[in-house]
C-alpha positions as CSV (number, residue, x, y, z in Angstrom):
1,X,-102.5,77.3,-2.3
2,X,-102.2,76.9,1.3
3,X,-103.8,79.3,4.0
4,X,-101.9,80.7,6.8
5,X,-103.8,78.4,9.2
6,X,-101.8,75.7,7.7
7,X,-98.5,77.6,7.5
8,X,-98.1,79.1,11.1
9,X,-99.0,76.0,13.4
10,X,-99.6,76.0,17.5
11,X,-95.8,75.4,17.9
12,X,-94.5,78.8,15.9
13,X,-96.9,80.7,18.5
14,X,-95.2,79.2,20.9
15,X,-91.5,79.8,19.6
16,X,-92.4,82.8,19.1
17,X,-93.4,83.3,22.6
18,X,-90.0,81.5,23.7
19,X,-88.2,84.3,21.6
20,X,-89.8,87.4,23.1
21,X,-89.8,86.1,26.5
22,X,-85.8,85.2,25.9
23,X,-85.3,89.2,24.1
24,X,-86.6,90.7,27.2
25,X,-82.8,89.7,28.5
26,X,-81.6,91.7,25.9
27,X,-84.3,94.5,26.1
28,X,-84.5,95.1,29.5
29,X,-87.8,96.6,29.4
30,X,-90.3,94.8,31.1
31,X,-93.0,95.3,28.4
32,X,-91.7,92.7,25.3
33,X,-92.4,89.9,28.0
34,X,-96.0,90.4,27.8
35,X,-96.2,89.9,24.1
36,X,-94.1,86.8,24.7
37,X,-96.7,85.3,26.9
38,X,-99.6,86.3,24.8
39,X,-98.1,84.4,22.0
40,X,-97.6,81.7,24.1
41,X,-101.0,81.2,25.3
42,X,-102.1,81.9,21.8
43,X,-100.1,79.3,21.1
44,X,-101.8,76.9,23.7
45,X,-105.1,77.9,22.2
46,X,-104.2,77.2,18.7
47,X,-103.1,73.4,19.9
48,X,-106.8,72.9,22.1
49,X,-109.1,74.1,19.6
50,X,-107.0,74.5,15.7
51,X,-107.8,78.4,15.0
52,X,-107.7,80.3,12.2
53,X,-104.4,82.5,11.5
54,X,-107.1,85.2,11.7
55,X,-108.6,84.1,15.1
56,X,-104.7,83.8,16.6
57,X,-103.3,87.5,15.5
58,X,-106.8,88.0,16.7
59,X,-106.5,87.0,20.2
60,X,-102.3,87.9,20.4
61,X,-103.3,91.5,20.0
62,X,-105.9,91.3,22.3
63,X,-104.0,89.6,24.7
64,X,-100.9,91.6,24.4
65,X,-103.2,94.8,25.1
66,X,-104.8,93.2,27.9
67,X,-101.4,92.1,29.6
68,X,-99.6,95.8,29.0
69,X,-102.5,97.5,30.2
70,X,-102.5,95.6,33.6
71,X,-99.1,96.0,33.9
72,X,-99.3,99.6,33.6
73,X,-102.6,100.2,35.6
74,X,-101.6,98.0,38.2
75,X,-97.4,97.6,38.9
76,X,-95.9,100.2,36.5
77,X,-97.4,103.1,38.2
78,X,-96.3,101.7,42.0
79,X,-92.3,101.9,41.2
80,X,-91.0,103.7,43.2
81,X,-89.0,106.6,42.2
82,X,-85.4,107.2,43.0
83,X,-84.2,110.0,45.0
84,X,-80.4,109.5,44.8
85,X,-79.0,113.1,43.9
86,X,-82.4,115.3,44.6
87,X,-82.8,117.6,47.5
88,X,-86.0,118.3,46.4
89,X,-88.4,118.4,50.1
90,X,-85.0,117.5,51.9
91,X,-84.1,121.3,52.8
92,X,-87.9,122.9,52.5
93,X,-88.3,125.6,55.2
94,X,-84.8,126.1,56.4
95,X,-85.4,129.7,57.7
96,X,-82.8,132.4,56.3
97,X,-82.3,136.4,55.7
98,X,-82.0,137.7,52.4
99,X,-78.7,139.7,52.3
100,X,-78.6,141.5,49.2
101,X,-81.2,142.1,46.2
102,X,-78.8,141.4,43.4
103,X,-81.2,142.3,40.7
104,X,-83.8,140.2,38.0
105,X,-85.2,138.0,40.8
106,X,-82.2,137.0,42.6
107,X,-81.0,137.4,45.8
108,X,-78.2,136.5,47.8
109,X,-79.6,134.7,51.1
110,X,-77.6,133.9,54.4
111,X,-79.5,130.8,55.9
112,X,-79.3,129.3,59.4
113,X,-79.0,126.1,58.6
114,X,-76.6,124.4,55.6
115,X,-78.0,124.2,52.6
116,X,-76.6,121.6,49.8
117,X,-73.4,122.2,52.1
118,X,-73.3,125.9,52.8
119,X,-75.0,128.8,54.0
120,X,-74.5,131.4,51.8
121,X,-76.7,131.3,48.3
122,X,-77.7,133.0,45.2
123,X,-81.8,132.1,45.5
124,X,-85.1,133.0,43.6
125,X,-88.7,133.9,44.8
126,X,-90.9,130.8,44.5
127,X,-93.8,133.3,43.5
128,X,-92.3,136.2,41.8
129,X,-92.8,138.3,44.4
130,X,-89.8,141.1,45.6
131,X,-88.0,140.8,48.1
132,X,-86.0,143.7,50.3
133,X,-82.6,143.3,52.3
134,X,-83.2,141.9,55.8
135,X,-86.2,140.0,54.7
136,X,-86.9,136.9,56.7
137,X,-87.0,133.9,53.6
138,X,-87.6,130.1,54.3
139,X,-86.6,127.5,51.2
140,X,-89.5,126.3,49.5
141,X,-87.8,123.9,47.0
142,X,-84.6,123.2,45.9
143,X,-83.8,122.4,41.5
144,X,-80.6,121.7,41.3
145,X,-78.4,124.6,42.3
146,X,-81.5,126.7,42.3
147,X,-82.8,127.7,45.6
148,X,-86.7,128.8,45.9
149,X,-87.7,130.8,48.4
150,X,-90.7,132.2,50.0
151,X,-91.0,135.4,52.2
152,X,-91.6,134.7,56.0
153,X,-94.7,136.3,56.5
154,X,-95.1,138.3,60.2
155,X,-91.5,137.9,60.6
C-alpha cells in the first residue's frame, strides 16, 4: 500500500497553489491568495528536498498562518475606510438653539448653519442630560438622521 508521500507529489502542491491563487478571481477576498502561495512554496520544498505528506500539510498550515497573520497585522488594518454617505465629524459643533423640548429626549433645534441640508431638526442629548427652550446646543455627532447634541456651556 502506498503512503501519501508517494500519492501527492511536488507538482499537486503546486496545482493546488495555481488553483487558489486563480479562485481569488472568483472570491474576491484577498485572504485564499495566501494559502495559494503557501501551497506553492510547499510545493517548491517538496521538489528540493522530497518531504513527507506529513512534513508538507505540516509546513502549508504553518505557512498559510504565517502569511494571513502578516497580512492582517501589517496591510489589512491600514485600509482605509470609506466615508461616502457619513456625516459623521463633518457637521460637529455647528452651534444652534434648542426651540422646543418635545419630550423622551428629543428636542426640536434651530441651528445657524445647515445641517444634512436644513436647519431645522428633531435632535438628542449626546449625554442624557435635559435640555430647556432657548438653550444654546452645538452638534456633537451625527448617526444617520439622528442629530447629537451637547449643551453650550457659559452660553
Amino acid at each position: 500500500m502506498a503512503s501519501l508521500s508517494d500519492i501527492v507529489l511536488w507538482w499537486h502542491w503546486i496545482v493546488l497553489g495555481i488553483l487558489l491563487v486563480a479562485a481569488e478571481i472568483v472570491i474576491p477576498s484577498f485572504i485564499v491568495i495566501w494559502f495559494g502561495i503557501a501551497a506553492l512554496i510547499v510545493g517548491g520544498v517538496d521538489w528540493f528536498f522530497h518531504t513527507t505528506f506529513t512534513q508538507e500539510l505540516f509546513l502549508w498550515t504553518l505557512l498559510s498562518a504565517a502569511l494571513l497573520g502578516i497580512y492582517f497585522l501589517f496591510f489589512k488594518k491600514n485600509e482605509p475606510v470609506p466615508t461616502v454617505g457619513q456625516s459623521e465629524g463633518e457637521y460637529a459643533d455647528i452651534p444652534g438653539v434648542i426651540t422646543e423640548d418635545l419630550g423622551e429626549g428629543r428636542y426640536r433645534a434651530h441651528f445657524e448653519l445647515p445641517v444634512l441640508g436644513d436647519r431645522v431638526w428633531i435632535v438628542e442629548s449626546s449625554g442624557g442630560k435635559r435640555l430647556a427652550k432657548g438653550d444654546r446646543i452645538k452638534v456633537d455627532r451625527v448617526y444617520g438622521q439622528i442629530i447629537k447634541v451637547s449643551k453650550i456651556e457659559g452660553a
